[in-house]
Short mmCIF file of the C-alpha atoms (twelve columns), coordinates in Angstrom:
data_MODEL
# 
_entry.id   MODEL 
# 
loop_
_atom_site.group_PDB 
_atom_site.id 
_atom_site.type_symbol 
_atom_site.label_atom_id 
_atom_site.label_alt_id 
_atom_site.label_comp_id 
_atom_site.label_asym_id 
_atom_site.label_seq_id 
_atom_site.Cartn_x 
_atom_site.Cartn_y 
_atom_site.Cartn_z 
_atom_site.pdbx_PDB_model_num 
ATOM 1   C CA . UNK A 1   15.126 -13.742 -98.722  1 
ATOM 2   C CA . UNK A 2   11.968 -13.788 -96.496  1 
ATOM 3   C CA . UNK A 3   11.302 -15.983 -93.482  1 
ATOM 4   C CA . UNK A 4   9.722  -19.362 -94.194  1 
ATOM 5   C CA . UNK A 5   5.674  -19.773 -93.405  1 
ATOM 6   C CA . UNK A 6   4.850  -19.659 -89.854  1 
ATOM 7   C CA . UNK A 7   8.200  -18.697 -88.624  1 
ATOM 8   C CA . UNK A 8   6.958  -15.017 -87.903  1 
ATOM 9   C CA . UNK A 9   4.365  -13.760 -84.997  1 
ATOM 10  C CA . UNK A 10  1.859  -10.062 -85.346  1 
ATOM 11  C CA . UNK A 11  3.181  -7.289  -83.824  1 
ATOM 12  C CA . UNK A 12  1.751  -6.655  -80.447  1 
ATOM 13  C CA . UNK A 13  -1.837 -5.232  -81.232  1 
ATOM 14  C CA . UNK A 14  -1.748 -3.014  -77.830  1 
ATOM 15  C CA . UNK A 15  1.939  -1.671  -78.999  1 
ATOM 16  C CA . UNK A 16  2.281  -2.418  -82.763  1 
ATOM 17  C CA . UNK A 17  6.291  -3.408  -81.511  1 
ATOM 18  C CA . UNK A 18  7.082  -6.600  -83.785  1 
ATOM 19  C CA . UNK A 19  8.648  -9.456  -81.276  1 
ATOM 20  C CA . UNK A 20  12.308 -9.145  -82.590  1 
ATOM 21  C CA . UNK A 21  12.147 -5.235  -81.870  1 
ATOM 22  C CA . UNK A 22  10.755 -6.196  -78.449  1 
ATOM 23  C CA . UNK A 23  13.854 -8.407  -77.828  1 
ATOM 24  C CA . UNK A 24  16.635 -6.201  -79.134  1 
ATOM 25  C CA . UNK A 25  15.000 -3.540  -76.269  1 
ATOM 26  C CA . UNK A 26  15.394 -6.363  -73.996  1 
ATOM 27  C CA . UNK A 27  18.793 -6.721  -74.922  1 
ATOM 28  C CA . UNK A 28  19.733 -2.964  -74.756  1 
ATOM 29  C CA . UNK A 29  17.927 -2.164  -71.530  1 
ATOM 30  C CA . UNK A 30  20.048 -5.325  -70.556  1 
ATOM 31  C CA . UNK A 31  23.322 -3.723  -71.282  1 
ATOM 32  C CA . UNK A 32  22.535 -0.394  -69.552  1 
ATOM 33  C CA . UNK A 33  20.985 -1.977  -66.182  1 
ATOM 34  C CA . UNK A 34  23.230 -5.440  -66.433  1 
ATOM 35  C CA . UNK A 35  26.371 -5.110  -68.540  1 
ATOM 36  C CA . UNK A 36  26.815 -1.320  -67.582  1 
ATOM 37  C CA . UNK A 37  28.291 -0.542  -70.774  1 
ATOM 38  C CA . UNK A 38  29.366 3.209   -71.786  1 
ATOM 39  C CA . UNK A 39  27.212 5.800   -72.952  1 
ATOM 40  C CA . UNK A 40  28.799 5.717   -76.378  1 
ATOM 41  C CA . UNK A 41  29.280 2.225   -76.638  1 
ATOM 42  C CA . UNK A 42  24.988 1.606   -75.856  1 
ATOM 43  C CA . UNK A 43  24.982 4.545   -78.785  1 
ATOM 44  C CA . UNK A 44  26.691 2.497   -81.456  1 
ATOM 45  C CA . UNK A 45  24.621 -0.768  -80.148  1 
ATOM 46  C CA . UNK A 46  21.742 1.178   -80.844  1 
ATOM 47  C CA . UNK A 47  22.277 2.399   -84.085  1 
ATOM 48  C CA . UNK A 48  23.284 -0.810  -85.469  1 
ATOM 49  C CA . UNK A 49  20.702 -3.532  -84.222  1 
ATOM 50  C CA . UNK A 50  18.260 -0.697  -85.863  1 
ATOM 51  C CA . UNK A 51  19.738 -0.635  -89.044  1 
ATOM 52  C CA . UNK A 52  19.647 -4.825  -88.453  1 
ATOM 53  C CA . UNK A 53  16.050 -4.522  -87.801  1 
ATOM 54  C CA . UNK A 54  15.279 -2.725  -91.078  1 
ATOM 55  C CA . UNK A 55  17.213 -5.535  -92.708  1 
ATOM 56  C CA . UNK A 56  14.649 -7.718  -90.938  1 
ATOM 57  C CA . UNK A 57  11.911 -5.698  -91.947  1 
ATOM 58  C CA . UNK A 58  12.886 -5.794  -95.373  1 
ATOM 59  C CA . UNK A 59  12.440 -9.522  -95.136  1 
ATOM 60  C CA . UNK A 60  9.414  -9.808  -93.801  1 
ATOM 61  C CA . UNK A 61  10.275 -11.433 -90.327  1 
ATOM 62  C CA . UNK A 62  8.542  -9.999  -87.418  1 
ATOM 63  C CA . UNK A 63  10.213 -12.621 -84.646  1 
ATOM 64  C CA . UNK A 64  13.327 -14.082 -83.754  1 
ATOM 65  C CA . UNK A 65  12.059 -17.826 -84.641  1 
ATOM 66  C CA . UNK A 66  12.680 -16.516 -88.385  1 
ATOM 67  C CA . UNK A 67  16.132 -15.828 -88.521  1 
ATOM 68  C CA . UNK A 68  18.560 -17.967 -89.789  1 
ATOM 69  C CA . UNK A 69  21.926 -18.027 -90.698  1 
ATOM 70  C CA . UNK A 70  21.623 -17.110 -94.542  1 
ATOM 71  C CA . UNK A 71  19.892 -13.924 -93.039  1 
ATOM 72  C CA . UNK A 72  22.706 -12.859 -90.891  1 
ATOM 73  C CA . UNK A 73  24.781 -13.611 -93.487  1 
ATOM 74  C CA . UNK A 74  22.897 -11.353 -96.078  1 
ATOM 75  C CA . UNK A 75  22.554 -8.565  -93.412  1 
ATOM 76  C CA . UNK A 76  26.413 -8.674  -93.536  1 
ATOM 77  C CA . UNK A 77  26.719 -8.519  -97.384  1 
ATOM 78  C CA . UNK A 78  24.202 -5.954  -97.491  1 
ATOM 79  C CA . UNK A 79  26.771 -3.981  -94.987  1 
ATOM 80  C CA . UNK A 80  29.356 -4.380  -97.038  1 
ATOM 81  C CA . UNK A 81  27.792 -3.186  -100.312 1 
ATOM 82  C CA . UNK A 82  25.311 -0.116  -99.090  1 
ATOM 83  C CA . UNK A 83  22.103 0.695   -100.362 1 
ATOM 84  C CA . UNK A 84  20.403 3.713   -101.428 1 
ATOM 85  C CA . UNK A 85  21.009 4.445   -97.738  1 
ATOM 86  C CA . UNK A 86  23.736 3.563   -96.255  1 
ATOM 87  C CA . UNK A 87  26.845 3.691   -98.072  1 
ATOM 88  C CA . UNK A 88  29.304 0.445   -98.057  1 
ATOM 89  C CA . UNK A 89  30.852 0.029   -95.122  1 
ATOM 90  C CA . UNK A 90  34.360 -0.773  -94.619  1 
ATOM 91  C CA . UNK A 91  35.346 -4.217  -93.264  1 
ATOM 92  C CA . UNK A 92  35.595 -2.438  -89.452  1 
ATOM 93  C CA . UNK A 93  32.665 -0.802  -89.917  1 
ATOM 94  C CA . UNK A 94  31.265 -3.989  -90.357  1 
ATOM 95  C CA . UNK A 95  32.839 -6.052  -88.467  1 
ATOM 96  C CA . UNK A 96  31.541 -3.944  -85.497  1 
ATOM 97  C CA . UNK A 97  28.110 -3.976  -86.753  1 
ATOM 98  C CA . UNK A 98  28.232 -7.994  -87.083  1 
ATOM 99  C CA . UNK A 99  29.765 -8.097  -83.784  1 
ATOM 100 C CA . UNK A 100 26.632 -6.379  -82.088  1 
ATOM 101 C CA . UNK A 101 24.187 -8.561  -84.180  1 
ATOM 102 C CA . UNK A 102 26.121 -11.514 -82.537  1 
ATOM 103 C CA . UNK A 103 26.461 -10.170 -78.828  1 
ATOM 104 C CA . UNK A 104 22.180 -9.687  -79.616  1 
ATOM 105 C CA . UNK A 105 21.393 -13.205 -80.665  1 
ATOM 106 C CA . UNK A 106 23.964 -14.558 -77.601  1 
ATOM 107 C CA . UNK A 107 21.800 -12.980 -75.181  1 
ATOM 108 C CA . UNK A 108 18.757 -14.089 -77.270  1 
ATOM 109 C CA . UNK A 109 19.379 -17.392 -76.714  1 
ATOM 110 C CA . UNK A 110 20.856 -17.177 -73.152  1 
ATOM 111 C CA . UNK A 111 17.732 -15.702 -71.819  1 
ATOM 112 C CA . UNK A 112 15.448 -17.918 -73.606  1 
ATOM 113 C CA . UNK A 113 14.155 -15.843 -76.232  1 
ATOM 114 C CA . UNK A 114 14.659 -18.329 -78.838  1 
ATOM 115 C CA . UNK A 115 16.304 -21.773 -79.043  1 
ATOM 116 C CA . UNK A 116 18.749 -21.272 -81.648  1 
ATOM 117 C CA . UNK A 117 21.718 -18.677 -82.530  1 
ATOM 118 C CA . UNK A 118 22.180 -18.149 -86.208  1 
ATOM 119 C CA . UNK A 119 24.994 -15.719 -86.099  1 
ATOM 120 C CA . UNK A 120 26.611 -17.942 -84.431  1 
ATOM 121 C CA . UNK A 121 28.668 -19.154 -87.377  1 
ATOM 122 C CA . UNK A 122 28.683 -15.487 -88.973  1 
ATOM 123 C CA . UNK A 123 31.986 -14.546 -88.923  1 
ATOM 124 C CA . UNK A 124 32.704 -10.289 -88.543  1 
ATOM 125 C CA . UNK A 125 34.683 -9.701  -91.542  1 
ATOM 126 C CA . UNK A 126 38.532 -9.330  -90.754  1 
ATOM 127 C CA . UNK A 127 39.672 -5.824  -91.047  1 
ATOM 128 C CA . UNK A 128 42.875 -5.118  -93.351  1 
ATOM 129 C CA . UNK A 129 46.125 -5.179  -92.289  1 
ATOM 130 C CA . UNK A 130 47.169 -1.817  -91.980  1 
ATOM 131 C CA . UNK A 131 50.976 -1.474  -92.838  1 
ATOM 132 C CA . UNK A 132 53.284 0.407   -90.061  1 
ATOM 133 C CA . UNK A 133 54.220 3.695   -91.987  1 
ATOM 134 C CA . UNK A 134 58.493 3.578   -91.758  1 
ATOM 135 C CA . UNK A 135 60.313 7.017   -92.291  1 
ATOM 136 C CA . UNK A 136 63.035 6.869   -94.876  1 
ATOM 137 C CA . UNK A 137 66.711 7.112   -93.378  1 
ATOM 138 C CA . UNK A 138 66.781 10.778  -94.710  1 
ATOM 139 C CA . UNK A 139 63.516 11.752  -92.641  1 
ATOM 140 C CA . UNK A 140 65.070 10.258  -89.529  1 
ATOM 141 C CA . UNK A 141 68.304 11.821  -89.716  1 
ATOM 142 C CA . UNK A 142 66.714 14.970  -90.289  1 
ATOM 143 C CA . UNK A 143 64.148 14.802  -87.023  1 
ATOM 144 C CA . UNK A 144 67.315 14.216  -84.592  1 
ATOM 145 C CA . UNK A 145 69.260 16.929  -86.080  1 
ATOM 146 C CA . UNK A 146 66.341 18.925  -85.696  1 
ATOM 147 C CA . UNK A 147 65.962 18.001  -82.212  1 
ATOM 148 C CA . UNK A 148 65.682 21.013  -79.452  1 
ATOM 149 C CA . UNK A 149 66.539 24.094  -79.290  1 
ATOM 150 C CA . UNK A 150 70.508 25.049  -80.529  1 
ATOM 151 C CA . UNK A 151 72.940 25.661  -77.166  1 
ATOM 152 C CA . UNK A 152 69.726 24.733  -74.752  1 
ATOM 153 C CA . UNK A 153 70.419 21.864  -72.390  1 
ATOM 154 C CA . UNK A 154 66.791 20.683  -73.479  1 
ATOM 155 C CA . UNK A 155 68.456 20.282  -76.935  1 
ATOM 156 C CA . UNK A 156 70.549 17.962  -75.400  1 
ATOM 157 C CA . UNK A 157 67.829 15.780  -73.719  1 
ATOM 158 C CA . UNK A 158 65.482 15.746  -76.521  1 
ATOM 159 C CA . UNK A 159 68.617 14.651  -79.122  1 
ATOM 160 C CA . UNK A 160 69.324 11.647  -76.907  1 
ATOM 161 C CA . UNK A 161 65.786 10.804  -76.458  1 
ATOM 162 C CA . UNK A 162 64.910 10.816  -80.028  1 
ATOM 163 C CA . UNK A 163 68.441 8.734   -81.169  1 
ATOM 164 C CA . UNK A 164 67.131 6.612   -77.811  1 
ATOM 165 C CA . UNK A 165 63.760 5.958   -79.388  1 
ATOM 166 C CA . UNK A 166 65.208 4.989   -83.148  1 
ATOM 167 C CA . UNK A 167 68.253 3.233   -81.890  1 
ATOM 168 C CA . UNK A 168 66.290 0.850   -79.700  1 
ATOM 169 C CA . UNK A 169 62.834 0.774   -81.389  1 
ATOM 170 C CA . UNK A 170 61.423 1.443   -77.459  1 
ATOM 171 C CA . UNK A 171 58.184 2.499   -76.352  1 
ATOM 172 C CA . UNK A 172 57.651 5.463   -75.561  1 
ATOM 173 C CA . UNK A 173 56.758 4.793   -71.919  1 
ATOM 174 C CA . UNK A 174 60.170 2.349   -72.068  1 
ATOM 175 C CA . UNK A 175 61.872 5.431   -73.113  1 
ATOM 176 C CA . UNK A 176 60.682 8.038   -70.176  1 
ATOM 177 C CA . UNK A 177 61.119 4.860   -68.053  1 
ATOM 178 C CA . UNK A 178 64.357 4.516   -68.323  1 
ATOM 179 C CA . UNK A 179 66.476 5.076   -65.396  1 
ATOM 180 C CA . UNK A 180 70.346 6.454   -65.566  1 
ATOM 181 C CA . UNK A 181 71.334 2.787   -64.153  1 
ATOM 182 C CA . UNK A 182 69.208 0.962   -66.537  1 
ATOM 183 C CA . UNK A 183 72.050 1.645   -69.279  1 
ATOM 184 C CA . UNK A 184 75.521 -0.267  -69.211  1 
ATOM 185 C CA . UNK A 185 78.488 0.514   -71.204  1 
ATOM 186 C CA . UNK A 186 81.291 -1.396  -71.179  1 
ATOM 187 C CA . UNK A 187 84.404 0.898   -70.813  1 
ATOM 188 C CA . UNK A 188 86.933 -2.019  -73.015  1 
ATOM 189 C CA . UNK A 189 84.595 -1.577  -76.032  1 
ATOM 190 C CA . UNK A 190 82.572 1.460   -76.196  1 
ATOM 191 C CA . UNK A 191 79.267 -1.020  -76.980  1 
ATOM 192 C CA . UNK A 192 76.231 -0.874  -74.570  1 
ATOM 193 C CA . UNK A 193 72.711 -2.010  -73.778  1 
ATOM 194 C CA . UNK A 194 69.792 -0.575  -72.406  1 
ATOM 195 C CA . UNK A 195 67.195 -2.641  -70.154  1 
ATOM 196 C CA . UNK A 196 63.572 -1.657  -71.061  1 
ATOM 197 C CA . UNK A 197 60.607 -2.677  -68.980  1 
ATOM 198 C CA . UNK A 198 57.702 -3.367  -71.983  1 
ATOM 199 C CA . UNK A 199 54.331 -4.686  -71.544  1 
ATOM 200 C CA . UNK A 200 53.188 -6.807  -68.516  1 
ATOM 201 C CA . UNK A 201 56.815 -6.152  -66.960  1 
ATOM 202 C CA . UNK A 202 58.599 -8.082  -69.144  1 
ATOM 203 C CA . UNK A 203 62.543 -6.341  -69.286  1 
ATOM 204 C CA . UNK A 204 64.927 -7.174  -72.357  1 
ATOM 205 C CA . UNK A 205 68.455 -5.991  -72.677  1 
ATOM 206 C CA . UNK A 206 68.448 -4.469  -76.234  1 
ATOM 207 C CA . UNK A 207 72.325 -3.045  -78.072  1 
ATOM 208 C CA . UNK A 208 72.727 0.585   -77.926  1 
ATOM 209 C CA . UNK A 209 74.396 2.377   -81.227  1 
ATOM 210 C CA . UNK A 210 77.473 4.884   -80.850  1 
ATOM 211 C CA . UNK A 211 75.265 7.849   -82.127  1 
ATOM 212 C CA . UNK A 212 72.412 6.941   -79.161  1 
ATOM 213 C CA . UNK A 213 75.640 6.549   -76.834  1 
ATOM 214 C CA . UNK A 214 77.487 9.936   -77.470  1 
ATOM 215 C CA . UNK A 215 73.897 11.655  -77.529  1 
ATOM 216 C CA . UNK A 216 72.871 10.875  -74.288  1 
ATOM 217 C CA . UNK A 217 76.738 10.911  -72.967  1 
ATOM 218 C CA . UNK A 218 76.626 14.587  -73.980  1 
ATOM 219 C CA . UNK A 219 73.154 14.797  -71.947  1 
ATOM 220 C CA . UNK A 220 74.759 13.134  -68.771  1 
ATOM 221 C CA . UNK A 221 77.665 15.188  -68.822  1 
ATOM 222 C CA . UNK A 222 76.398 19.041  -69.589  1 
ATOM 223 C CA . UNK A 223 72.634 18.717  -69.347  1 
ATOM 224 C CA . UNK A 224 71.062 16.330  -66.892  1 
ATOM 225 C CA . UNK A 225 72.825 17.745  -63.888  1 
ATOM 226 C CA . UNK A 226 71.140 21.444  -64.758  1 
ATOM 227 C CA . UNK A 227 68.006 20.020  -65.026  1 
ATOM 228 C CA . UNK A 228 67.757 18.139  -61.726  1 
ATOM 229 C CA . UNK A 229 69.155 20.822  -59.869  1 
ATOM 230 C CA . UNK A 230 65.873 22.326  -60.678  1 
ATOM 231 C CA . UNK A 231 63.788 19.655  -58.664  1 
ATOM 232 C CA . UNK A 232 64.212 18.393  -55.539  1 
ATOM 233 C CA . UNK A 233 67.001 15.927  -53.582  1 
ATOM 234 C CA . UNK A 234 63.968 13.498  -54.485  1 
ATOM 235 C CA . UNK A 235 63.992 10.405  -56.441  1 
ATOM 236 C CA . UNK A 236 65.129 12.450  -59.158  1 
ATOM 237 C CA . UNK A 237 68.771 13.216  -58.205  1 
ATOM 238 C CA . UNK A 238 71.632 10.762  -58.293  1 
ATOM 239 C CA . UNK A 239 72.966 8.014   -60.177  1 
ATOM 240 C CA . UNK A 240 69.868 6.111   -60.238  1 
ATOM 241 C CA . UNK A 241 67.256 8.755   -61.029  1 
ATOM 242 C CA . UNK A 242 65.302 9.187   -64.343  1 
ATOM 243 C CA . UNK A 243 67.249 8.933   -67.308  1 
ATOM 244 C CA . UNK A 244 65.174 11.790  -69.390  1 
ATOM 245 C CA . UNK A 245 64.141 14.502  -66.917  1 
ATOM 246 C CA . UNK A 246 61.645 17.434  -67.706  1 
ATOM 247 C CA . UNK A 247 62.560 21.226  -67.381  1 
ATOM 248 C CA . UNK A 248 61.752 20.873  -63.145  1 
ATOM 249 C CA . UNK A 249 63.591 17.967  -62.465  1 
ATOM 250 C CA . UNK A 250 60.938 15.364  -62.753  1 
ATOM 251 C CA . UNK A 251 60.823 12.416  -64.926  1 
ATOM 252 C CA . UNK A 252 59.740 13.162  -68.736  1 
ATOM 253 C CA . UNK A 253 56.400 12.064  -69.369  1 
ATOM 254 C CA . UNK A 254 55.078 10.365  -72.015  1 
ATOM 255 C CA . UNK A 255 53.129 13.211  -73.635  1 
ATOM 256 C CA . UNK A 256 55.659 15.527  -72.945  1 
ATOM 257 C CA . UNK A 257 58.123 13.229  -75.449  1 
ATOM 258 C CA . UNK A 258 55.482 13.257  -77.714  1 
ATOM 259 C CA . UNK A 259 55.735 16.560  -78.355  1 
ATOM 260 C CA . UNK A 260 59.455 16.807  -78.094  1 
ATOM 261 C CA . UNK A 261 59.324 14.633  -81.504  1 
ATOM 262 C CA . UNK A 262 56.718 16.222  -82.758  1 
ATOM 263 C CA . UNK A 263 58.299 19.545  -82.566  1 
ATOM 264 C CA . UNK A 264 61.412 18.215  -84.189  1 
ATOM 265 C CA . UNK A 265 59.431 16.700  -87.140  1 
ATOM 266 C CA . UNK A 266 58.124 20.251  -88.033  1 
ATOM 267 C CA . UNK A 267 61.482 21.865  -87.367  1 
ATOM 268 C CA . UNK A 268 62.944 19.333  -89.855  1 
ATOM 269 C CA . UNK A 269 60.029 19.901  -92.774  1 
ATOM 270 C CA . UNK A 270 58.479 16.438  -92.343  1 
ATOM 271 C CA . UNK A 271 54.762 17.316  -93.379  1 
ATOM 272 C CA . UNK A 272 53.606 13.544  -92.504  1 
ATOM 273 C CA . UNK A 273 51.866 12.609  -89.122  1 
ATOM 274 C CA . UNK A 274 55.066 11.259  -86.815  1 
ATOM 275 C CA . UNK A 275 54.874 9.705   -83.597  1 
ATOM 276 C CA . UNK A 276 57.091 7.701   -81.403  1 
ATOM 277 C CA . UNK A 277 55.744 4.605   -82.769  1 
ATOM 278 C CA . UNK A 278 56.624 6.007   -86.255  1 
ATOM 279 C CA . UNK A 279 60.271 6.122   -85.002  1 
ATOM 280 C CA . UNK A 280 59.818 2.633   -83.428  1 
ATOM 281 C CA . UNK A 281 58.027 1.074   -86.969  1 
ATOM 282 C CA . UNK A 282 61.345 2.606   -88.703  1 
ATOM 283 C CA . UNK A 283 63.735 1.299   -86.300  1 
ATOM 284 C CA . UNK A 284 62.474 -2.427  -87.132  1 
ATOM 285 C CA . UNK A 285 61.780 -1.799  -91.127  1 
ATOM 286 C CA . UNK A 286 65.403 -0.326  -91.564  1 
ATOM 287 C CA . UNK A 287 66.570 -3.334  -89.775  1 
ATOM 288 C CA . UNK A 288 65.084 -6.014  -91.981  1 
ATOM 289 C CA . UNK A 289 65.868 -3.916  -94.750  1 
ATOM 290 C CA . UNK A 290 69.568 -3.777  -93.742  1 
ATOM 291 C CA . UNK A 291 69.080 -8.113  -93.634  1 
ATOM 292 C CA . UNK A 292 67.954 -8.732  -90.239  1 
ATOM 293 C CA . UNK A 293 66.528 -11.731 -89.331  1 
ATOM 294 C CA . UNK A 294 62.450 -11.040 -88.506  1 
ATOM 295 C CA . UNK A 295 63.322 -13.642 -85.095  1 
ATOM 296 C CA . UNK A 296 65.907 -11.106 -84.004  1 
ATOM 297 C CA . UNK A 297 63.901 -7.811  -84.757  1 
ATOM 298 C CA . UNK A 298 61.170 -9.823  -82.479  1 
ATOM 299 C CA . UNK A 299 63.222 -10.031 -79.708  1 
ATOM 300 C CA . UNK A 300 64.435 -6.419  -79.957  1 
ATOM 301 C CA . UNK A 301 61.029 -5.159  -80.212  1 
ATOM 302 C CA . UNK A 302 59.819 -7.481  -77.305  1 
ATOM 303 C CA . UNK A 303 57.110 -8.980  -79.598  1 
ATOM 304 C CA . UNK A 304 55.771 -11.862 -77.828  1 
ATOM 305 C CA . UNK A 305 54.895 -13.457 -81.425  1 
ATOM 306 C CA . UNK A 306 57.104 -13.455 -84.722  1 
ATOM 307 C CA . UNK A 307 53.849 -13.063 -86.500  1 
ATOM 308 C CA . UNK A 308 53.261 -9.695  -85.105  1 
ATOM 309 C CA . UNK A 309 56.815 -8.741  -86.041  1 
ATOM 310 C CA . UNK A 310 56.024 -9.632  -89.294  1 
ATOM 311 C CA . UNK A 311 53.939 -7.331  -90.691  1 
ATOM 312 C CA . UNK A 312 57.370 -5.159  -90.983  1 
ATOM 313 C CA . UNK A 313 58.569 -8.006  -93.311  1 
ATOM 314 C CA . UNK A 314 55.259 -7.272  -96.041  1 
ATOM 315 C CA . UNK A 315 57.367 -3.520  -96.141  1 
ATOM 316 C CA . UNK A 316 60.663 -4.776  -96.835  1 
ATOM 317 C CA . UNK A 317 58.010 -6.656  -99.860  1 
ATOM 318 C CA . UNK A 318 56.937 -3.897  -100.726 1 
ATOM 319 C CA . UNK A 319 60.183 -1.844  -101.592 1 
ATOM 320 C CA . UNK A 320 61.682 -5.266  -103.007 1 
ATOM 321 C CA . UNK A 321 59.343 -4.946  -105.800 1 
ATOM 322 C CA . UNK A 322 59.956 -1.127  -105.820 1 
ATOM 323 C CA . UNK A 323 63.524 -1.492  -106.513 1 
ATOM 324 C CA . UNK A 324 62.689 -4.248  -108.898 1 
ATOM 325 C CA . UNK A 325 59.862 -2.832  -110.448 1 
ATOM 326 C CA . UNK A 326 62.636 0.097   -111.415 1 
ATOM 327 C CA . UNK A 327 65.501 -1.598  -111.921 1 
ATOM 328 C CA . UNK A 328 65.263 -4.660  -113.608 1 
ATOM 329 C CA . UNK A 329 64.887 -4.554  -117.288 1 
ATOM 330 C CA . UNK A 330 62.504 -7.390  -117.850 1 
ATOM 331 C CA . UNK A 331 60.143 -6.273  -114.918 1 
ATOM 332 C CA . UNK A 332 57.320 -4.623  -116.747 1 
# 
């Protein structure tokens, strides 16, 4: 694939730079001095548009004029299947790479380097969908009985934060937000809701279970009182103080929740990676499982779009053709 005659100009005699290398310096000292762009970020810049200018030296073309599309496009298979170089690079890999040739030929064209983009219609490849990684029921149970220390009122907190976290599939900064007001049970019935504040302030009411209710009834009644009687009369005492409280009388944080789970995880023998969003992936997988509607999960989740909530759904797949796979006796 080399550049059509006349389509390519000498390197500079006094310099020996070819023109395309002198505009991809152009563009970088533009992103320090203009853009202001991190350290790291300039790092990866840099290390891609050079492995794009080898591509272009591979095809002859010494200036911009000599790029077209098909070569961008090439660059990007060439990314995709390694050489005796570079090994293939995954579709982010190369998606980023593509995404720096682009942001190049942009400014190319912007500052009058050359009349046309041909990246333009180069697409980055799309990366692929990574699956949320649900716990089984088994795993979960295990984590909250695992949770704290036996006869501790920490034990207490933590078991009502983690049956918080699975039986409302919150955040984990909707979880340590929570204030004591924020849940309502009705006395008649027994049921209740929480009100979580998610992303960009939006609050939904979301159903609390009976084992998230008596777990963090037991808190309010023999633990929460110790542990803001270790703070101050501040914003942490009284009915409308933090929900989840740390070991001074503060407000849980976020990382300090994290490890609360964490720490039950080993306790329980689960020698997978868990994190609060592992308990929040399960939350919405067991529900579709269990024959959930995916619009209802949304709204419990506070997805703005079904189609992120959906992802979950190509799980619930997945084991469908588990259980059929095994159980059906015409499957194979």
């Amino acid at each position: 694939m080399s550049a059509p005659a006349g389509t390519t100009s000498p390197p500079d005699p006094t310099t020996g730079v070819r023109p395309v290398e002198r505009a991809v310096r152009t563009y970088l000292d533009h992103l320090v001095v203009e853009r202001g762009v991190a350290a790291n970020t300039l790092s990866s810049y840099r290390r891609d548009l050079r492995r794009y200018l080898g591509w272009l030296a591979e095809q002859g073309i010494e200036d911009l004029a000599g790029i077209d599309e098909p070569v961008v496009t090439g660059f990007l298979v060439r990314l995709r299947e390694g050489d005796g170089e570079h090994p293939p690079l995954s579709s982010t890999s190369a998606a980023r790479t593509v995404v720096a040739v682009r942001g190049f030929h942009r400014f190319a064209v912007a500052d009058g380097l050359v009349g046309h983009d041909p990246a333009a219609g180069v697409r980055p490849p799309q990366p692929a969908k990574r699956l949320p990684k649900a716990l089984p029921l088994s795993d979960v149970e295990a984590i909250l009985e695992a949770a704290g220390s036996p006869g501790t009122v920490l034990a207490l907190r933590d078991r009502a934060l983690l049956e918080v976290l699975y039986g409302t599939g919150a955040r984990i900064s909707e979880a340590v937000g929570l204030d004591v007001d924020d849940l309502d049970v009705d006395p008649a019935t027994g049921q209740g809701t929480v009100l979580l504040r998610g992303k960009g302030g939006k609050q939904r009411l979301v159903p609390v279970g009976s084992y998230a209710l008596e777990a963090v009834d037991a808190y309010l009644v023999r633990g929460r009182s110790e542990l803001a009687a270790a703070g101050s009369s501040g914003s942490t005492g009284g009915r409308a103080g933090a929900l989840f409280l740390n070991a001074r009388g503060g407000r849980l944080s976020r990382q300090s929740a994290w490890t609360v789970l964490t720490r039950a995880a080993e306790r329980a023998g689960i020698t997978r990676e868990v994190s609060p969003h592992t308990l929040r992936h399960s939350f919405a997988t067991h529900l579709l499982d269990g024959g959930a509607d995916v619009r209802v999960v949304q709204e419990l989740l506070g997805h703005a779009s079904v189609t992120t909530t959906q992802v979950y759904t190509l799980v619930t797949v997945d084991n469908l053709r588990e259980v059929f796979a095994t159980a059906h006796p015409r499957a194979r």
